[in-house]
N, C-alpha and C positions, 0 to 999 in steps of 0.2 A: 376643336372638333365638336359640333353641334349634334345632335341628336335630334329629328322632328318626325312628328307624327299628324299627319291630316286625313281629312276624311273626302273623299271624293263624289260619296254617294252623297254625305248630309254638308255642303257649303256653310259655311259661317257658323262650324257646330265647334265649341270651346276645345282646345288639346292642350293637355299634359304635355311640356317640353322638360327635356333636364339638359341643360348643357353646362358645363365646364368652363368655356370660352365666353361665349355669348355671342351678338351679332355685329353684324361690319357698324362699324362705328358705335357700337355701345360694349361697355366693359360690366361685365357680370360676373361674381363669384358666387363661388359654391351650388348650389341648385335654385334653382332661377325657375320662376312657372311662368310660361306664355301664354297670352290668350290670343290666338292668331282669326282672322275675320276677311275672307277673300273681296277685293273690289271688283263687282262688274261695272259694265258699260254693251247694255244692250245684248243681256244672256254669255255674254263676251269677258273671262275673269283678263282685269288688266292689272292687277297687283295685289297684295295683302296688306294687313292692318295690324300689327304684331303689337301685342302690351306684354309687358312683363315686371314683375315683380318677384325680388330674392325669397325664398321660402325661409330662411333663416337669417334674418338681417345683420342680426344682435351677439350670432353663433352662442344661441342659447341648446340649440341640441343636442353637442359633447356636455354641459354641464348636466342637462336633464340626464342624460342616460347615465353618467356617475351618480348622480341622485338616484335613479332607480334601481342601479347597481346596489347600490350602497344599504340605501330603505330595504330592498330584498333579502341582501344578507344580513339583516340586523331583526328584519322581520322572523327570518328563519331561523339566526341564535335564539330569539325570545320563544319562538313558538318548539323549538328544543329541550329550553331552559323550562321552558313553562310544561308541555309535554312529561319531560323527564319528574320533576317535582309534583305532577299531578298522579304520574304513574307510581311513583313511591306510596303519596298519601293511600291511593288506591291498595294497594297490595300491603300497607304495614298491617291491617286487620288478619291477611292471608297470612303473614310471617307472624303475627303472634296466635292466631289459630293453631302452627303449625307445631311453635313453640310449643305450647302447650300440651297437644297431644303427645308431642316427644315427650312431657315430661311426666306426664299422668303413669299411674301403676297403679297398682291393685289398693297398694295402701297411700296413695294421692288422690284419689279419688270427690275429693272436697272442694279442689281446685276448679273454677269458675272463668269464664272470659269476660263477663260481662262488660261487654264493648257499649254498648247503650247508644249506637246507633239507631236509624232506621230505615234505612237502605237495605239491599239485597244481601248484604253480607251481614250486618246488624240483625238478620234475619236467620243466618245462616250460624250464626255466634249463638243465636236465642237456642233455637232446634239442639245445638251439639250441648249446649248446659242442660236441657230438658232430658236430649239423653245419659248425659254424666249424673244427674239424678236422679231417673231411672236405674240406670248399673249402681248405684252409690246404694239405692235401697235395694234392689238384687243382691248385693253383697252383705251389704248389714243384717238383710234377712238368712242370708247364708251364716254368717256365723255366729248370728244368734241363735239361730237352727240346729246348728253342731255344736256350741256351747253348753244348752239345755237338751240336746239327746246325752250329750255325754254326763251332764248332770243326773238326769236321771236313769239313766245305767249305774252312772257311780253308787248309788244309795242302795238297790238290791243287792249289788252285786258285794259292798261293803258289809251290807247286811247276813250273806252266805260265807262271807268269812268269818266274821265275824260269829258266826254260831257254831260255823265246822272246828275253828281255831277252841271253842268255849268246850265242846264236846270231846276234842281231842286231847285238851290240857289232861285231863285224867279218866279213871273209870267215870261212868253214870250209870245213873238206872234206867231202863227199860223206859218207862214216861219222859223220861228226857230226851234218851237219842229218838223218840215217838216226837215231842216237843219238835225238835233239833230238825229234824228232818220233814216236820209238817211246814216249819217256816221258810225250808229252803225248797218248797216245793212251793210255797206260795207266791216266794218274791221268784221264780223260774216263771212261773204262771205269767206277774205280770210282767216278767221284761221281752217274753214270747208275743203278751198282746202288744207290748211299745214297739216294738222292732216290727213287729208286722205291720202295725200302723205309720210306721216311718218310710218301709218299703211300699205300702199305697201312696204315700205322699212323694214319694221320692218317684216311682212310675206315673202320679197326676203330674206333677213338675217338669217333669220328663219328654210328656205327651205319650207314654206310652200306652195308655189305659183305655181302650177295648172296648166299648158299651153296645147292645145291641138291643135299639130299639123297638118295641111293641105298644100294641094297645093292654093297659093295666087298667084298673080298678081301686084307684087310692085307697079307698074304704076295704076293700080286700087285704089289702097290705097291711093296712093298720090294725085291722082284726087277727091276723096272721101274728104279726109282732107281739098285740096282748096276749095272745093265749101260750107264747113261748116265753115270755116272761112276767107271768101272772106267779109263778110261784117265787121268784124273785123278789116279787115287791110285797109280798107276805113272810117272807124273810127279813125284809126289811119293815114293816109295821106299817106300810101302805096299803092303802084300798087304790085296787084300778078300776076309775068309772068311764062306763063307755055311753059318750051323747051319741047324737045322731050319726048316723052312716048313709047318709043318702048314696046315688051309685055316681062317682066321680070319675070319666074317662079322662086318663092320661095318656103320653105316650113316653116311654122309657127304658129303661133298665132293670127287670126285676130283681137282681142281685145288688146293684148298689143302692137301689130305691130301696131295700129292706134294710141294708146297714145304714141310710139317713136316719128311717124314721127310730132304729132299734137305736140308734145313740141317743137321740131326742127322747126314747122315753125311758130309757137306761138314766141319761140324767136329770131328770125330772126326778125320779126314783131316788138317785144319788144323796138330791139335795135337799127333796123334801123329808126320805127317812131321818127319824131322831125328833125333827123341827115340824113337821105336817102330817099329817094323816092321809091325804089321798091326793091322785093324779089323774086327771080325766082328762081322754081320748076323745078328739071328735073329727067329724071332716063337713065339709061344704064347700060352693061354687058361690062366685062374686065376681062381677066386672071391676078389672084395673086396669087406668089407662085407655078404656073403650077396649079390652079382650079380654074373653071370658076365661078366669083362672080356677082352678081346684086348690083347695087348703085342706092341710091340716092342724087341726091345734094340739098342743099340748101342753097343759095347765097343773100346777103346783099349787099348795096353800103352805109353800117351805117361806126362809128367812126371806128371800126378795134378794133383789140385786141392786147395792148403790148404783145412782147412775151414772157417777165417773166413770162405773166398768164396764158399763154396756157398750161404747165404743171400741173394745179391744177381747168384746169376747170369743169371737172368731179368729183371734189369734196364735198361734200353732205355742203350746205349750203355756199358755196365759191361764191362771187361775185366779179366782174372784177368791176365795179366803185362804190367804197366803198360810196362815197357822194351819191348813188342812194338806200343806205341802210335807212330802215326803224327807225323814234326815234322819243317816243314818244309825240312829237312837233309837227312830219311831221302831219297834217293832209291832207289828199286826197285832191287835186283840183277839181277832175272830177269821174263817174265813166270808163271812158275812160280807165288814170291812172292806176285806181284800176285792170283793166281786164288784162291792160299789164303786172302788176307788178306781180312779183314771189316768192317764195321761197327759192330760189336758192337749189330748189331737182329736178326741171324739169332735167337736162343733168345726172345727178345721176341716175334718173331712166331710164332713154335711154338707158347710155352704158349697165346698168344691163343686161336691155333687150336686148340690141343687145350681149352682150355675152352667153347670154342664148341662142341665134337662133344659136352661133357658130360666130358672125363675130362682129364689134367691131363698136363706130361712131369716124372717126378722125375730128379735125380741121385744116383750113388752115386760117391766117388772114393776113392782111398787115395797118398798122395806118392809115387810113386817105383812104381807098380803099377798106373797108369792110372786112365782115369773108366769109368761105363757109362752111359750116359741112355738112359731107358723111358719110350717112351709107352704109355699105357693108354687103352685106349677100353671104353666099351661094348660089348656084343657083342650083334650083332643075329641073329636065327635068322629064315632062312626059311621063308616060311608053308609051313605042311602043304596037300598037295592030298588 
């Protein structure tokens, strides 16, 4: 059985045959292509012209189509095999990511991935270490925080028993239980200022803290603070000298702007009485950075601060002469002493503050020549009418 196909409109136009058979007198297998060509005789077709040749002589195209069987599915094991092994390499960084966050705790916290890639995820490993040291110093500062609060509670509060226990052993005289009871009014005094100053630090930490800004007068402030602790540092053997007060628009907080600068000149005071004689006050404006800032100074002619310490001196509970730390031996000489002495959160809650208003307090010292600490602020101008 033949199969043909011609064309009536286009004479002598090539056709595609498949036949099975083939033609009378010619033996053809499998698919056979003809190229059929009509003979005229005077616009008159009197016969055709039939060529043909096998399309697969050699029956290479059962072997081809196993070959392409075969290559496809070998293709597609490997590209499985490969796939599968690429998608492992991919996701082992996610499985020890994942690892790891399982295993992290409070007190795991040291633990690092450091994958050292640098791809997306190599990316993503860097970020989650940045933030695990981050939280690693959140927490060390926690319980360094709560280690030295407790520390220093421990020593008053050792110290009121220790005197109540001293005065209850037996009778005493009248100057004693006088004694007895001016010291435990002293160390009440200071563990009322450490706890208050904890719960400002504990509501700055928090974000709970409140500020309501306005237009101030730096040099207003500073004059304010002198003249409420002028007798202070005449108790202490200090002269307060007052430089210049030019008028320095700020905008801020009057109430916490007054506890910046009264800690700055409270310690000034601190350190210079016994070791200096006087502490001067001054303000003025400078451009930093290309913006115009207001300052304050505040200068000593006390011992001076090694400079190992100057990097840690705004740090919550840090003191520069450790022998001037409290132990539950020390007891107060005076309440003189007592008024001087600190917590070591005064410069803690400063800079707080001054970075709340936007500007910062630095220090400048030299051994044997005093310190000076500056606050800087912004400087706000009032509107034009």
């Amino acid at each position: 059985m033949q199969t043909w196909q011609t064309s009536r409109q286009f004479p002598g136009a090539v056709t595609y045959v498949s036949s099975s058979g083939g033609l009378p007198g010619l033996r053809l297998g499998n698919q056979t292509l003809y190229l059929v060509s009509p003979i005229t005789d005077d616009r008159r077709q009197i016969g055709l012209i039939i060529l043909s040749s096998p399309i697969d002589p050699r029956g290479q195209l059962h072997t081809l189509l196993v070959t392409l069987v075969l290559a496809s599915l070998g293709t597609l094991a490997i590209a499985l095999l490969g796939g599968y092994w690429l998608a492992a390499r991919a996701m082992s960084p996610v499985h020890t990511i994942t690892r790891t966050a399982r295993s992290i705790s409070e007190t795991g916290l040291h633990r690092r991935l450091n994958l050292g890639t640098q791809d997306e995820l190599g990316e993503l490993a860097d970020t989650f270490d940045a933030m695990l040291d981050r939280l690693q110093a959140a927490f060390d500062r926690q319980r360094q925080f709560t280690a030295d609060a407790s520390h220093e509670l421990r020593t008053p509060l050792t110290i009121v028993s220790l005197e109540a226990d001293q005065v209850l052993s037996r009778r005493r005289s009248v100057e004693e239980y006088e004694r007895a009871l001016a010291v435990i009014k002293s160390e009440n005094k200071f563990m009322s200022h450490l706890v208050n100053d904890l719960l400002t630090l504990a509501r700055m930490d928090a974000g709970q803290t409140q500020m309501k800004f306005e237009p101030l007068d730096l040099s207003d402030l500073a004059l304010d603070v002198i003249d409420r602790l002028y007798s202070l540092a005449s108790q202490a053997g200090v002269e307060l000298h007052v430089g210049d007060f030019p008028a320095v628009s700020v905008r801020g907080d009057l109430q916490y702007l007054t506890q910046l600068i009264t800690n700055l000149v409270e310690n000034a005071i601190k350190y210079a009485g016994g070791r200096g004689h006087h502490v001067r006050v001054e303000t003025g404006q400078r451009t930093i950075a290309g913006q115009p800032f207001g300052w304050l100074q505040v200068e000593d002619d006390g011992p001076g601060i090694p400079a190992e310490h100057l990097p840690y001196l705004f740090d919550r509970f840090y003191r520069v002469d450790q022998a001037r730390a409290r132990r539950p031996d020390d007891l107060p000489e005076s309440d003189q002493e007592k008024e001087l002495g600190g917590s070591g959160l005064g410069l803690s809650i400063s800079q707080w503050i001054a970075r709340a208003h936007g500007g910062q307090v630095v220090v400048y010292s030299e051994v044997g020549r005093g310190s000076t600490f500056e606050l800087q602020l912004p400087q706000a101008y009032p509107a034009k009418v």
